[in-house]
N, C-alpha and C positions, 0 to 999 in steps of 0.2 A: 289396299289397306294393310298396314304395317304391324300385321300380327303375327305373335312368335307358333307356329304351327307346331304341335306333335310329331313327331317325325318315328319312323320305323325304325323297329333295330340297327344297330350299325352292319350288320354283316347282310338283311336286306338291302339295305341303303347301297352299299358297297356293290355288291351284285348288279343291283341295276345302273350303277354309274358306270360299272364297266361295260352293260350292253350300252350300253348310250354312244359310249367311245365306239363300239366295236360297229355299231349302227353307223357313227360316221367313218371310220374308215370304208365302209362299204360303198358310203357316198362319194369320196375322193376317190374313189376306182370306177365312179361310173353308172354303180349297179344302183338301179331306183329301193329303196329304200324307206319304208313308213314306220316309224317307233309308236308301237302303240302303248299307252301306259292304262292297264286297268286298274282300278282300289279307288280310293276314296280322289272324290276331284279337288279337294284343297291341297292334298297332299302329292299329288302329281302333277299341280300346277307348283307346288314349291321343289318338288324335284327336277322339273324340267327350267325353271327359273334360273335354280341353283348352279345345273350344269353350264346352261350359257352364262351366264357372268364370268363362271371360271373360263369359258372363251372370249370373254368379253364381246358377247353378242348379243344384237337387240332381237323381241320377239313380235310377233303381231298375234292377236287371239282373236279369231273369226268366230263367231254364233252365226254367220248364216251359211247356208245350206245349198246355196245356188252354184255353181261352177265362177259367175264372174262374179259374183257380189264377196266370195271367199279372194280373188286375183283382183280386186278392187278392193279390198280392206289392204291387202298387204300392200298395194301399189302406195295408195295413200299414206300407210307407214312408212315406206321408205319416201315418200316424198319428205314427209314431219322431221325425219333423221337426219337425212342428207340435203345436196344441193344437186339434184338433179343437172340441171345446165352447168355444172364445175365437172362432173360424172363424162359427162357425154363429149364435154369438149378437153378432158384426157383422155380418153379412150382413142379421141380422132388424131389427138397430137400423138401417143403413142404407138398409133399406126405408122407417124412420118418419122419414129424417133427422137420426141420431142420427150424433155423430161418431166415427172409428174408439177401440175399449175401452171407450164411455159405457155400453152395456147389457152387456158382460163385467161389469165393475165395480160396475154397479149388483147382479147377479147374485151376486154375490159376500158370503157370509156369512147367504147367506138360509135359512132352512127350507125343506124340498121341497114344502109347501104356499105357502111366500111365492113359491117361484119359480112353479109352476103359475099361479098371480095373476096375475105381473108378464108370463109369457110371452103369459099369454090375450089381453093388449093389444097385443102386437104380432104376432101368426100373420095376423091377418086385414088387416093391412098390408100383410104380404109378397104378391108374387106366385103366385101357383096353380104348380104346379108342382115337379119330383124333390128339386131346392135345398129348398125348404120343406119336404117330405118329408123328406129327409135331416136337416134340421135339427128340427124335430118330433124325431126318431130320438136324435137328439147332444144333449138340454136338456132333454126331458123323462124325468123320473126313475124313473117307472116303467114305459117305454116299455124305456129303457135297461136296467132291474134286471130286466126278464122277459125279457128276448132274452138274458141273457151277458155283451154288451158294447156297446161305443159303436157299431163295424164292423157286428156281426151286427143292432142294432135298425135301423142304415141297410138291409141286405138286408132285414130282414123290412118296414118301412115301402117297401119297392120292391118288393116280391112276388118276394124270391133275386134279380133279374135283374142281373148282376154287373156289364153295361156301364151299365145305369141308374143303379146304386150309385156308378161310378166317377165317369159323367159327373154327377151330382149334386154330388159331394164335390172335384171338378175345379173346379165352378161357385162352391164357397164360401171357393175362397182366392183372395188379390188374386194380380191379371197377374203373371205371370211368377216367380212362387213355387211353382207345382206342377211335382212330379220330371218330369224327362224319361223315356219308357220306353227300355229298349235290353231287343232280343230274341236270340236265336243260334240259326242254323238250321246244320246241319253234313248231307250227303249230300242226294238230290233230295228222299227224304221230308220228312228233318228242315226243308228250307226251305219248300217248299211248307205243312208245317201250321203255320209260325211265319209264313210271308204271308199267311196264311187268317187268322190271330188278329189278325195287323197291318193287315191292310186294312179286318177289321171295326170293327177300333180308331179306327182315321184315319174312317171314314164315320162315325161314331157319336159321334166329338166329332175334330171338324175342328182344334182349338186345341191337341191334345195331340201336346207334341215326342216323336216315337218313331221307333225304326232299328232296322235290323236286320242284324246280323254275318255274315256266311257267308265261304268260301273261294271262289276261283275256280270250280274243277272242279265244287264242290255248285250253286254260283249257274250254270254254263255247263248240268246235266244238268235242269236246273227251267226253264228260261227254254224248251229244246225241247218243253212238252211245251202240252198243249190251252190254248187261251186264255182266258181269266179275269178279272175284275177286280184279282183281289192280281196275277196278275201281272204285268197294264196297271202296276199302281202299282210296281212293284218296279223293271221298265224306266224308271219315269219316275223315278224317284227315285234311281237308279244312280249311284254314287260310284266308280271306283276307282282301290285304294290300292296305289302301288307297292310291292313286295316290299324289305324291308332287302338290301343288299349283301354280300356277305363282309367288308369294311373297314367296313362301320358295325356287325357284328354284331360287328367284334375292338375297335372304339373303346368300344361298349358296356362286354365283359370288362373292358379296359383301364380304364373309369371306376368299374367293380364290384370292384378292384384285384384279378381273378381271374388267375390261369394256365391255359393246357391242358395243360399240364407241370407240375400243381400236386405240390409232393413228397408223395412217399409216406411220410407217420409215419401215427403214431397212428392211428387209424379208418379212416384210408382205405389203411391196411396190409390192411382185408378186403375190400376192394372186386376183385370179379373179372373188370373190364371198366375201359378209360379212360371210355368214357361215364357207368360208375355213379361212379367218381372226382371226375369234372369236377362233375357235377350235384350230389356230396354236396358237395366244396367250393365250388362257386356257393352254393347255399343257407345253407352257414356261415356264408358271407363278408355276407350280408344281415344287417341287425337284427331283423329282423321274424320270418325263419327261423332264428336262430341257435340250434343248442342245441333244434332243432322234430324234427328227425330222425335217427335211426339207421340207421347201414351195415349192409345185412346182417343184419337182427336179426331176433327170434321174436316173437309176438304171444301166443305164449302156451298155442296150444291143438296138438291132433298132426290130422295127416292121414295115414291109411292107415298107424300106425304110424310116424309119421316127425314128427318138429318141422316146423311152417310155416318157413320163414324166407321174408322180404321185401328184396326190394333197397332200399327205404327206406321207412322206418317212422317215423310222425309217430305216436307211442301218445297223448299228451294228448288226439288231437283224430281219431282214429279215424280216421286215412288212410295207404292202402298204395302207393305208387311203384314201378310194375316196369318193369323196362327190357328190350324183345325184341330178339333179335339174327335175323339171318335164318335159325340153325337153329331157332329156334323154330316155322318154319312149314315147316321140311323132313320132319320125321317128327309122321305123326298122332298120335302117342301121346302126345309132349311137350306136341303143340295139347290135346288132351282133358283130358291131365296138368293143366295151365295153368288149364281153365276149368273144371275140380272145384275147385282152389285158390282162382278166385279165389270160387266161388260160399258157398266155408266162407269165405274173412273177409268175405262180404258178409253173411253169417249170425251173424256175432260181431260186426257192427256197422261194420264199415268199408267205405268207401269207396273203389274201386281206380281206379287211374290208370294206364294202360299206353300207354306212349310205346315209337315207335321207338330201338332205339340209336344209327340213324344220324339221327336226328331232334334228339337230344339238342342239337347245335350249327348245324345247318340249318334247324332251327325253333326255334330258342332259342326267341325272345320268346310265339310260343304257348303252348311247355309253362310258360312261367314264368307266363302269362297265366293259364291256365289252374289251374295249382297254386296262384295267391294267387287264384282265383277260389271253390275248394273250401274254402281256409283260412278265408277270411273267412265260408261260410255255416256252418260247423263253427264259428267262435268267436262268431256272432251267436245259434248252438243256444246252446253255453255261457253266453253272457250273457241267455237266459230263459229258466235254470233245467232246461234239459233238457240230458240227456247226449249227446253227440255222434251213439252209436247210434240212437237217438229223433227225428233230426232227418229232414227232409223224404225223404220215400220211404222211411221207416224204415230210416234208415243203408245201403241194399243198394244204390246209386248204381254206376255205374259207366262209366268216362269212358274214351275212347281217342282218341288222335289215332294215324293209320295213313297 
């Protein structure tokens, strides 16, 4: 979502782009390396955005938590980027000498017998090693047609091992062309197992640019606890990012041409709170969301004899928007109320997002962060063919900022 962020001081800002540089020379010398950025997560996803571009490099942003499911997002990125099979059969030509696209192109228009042929002259050129492996995996044709796919023949020529796969397929694109990882750990659990996956990241190929996101409060409750290698790496790699301002979060509105006093017509005639107001006009007022959600609306199914309704409702793309007020955590009934509801739309397919009400403008740039963070993996489901419901964790996802 293409919104203009608050940004920290210049002399913060400055600060931390210089560790960012100083973070990667450490990586082109070898030394494993994890940039962790703490402050606000809108705000460090636009600093770390920032910085790659100025390298002109792509990023992949993992939410899950598992060791391969994180070496399986990125692999797939670089699959969506590049052309894998162009990848693998330079790396083999410039084993023999060949110059970059000479053996792509010779490759090109052959029978899966004439390539067989052509590959056999140059496998035993290349170097012993995962690279080779992976490429074997990525050019040979029936290696490829009996695993599935290009991804899956690399896992099965590495025996599954997901960071071997990664660091292999790392190794067959030229410098400074493979995605950057960014991770997000939120409470002491969630960072601790996202510096466990990052650390064995960074040890296991030293050249991969990877961060990791947290809050203060998550990264201050992790950093007290037993000593470790992730979280030697996590102290050394430590960024942090000043909090927006009240006057940079109203320069923000003001360049999003929003109101807090936005009038009441039309739609926002049903809105039963200024925070659900604000937020449904904020997201109007964007391109990217315009016309993406409704006030107050039904999804469609009943509960307990009663229609659902949602404080906002993105139906294309199976995501729900609730905004809590602090009665909500005053009578246990409404709390139980709450998370029977939200457990039926995560059964009908959606996605739920429950945000503070007073969070709504106190942590703007997160919740906005975060809702174009859900939009974009809901419309990357829709652009391959699956339905929003069907997409990763089978649609039952469920996000909170508290």
């Amino acid at each position: 979502m293409a919104v203009p962020l608050a940004r920290p001081d210049s002399r913060s800002d400055a600060f931390a782009l210089h560790e960012l540089e100083r973070h990667q020379r450490r990586r082109e010398q070898g030394i494993p390396t994890l940039t962790v950025l703490a402050g606000p997560p809108a705000a460090a996803a636009s600093l770390w955005r920032r910085w790659l571009d100025s390298l002109h490099r792509p990023t992949c942003t993992a939410l899950a938590a598992r060791e391969g499911e994180v070496a399986r997002a990125w692999m797939e990125t670089l699959a969506r980027l590049r052309s894998l099979e162009a990848d693998a059969a330079d790396f083999l030509g410039g084993a023999a000498g060949l110059a970059p696209g000479e053996l792509p192109s010779r490759l090109q228009g052959k029978t899966a017998h004439e390539r067989e042929v052509l590959l056999q002259e140059f496998f035993p050129l290349a170097p012993d090693g995962d690279s080779t492996a992976a490429c074997r995996g990525l050019l040979q044709p029936q290696v490829t047609h009996n695993s599935g796919g290009p991804l899956d023949a690399v896992l099965g020529a590495l025996g599954g091992d997901f960071l071997r796969a990664l660091a292999a397929l790392h190794g067959l694109v030229p410098p400074g062309r493979a995605p950057a990882l960014l991770l997000t750990g939120f409470g002491e659990d969630g960072v601790a197992r996202a510096a466990r996956v990052a650390a064995r990241l960074c040890v296991s190929l030293p050249s991969l640019v990877i961060a990791l996101t947290t809050d203060r409060p998550s990264l201050d409750a992790y950093l007290h606890g037993g000593e470790s290698q992730a979280l030697a790496m996590v102290r050394e790699g430590l960024i942090e990012l000043a909090a927006p301002s009240a006057e940079d979060l109203e320069r923000t509105l003001e360049a999003l041409g929003v109101s807090r006093s936005a009038p009441e017509d039309g739609a926002q005639d049903r809105a039963r709170s200024a925070e659900e107001r604000f937020l449904f006009a904020l997201l109007e007022s964007l391109p990217s969301t315009q016309g993406l959600f409704e006030l107050n609306a039904s999804p469609g199914f009943r509960l307990a004899d009663r229609q659902v309704e949602v404080d906002l409702l993105a139906r294309r793309l199976f995501i729900a928007i609730e905004l809590d007020g602090y009665h909500h955590f005053q009578d246990p009934e409404a709390y139980r109320r709450d998370r029977r509801k939200d457990l039926a739309l995560q059964r009908h397919g959606y996605v739920v997002l429950r945000f503070l009400a007073q969070d709504v403008v106190a942590r703007l740039e997160e919740i906005l962060d975060t809702i174009s963070e859900v939009i974009s993996q809901r419309r990357e489901a829709l652009s391959q063919g699956s339905s929003p419901g069907e997409a990763e964790h089978g649609g039952t996802g469920h996000f909170s900022s508290r």
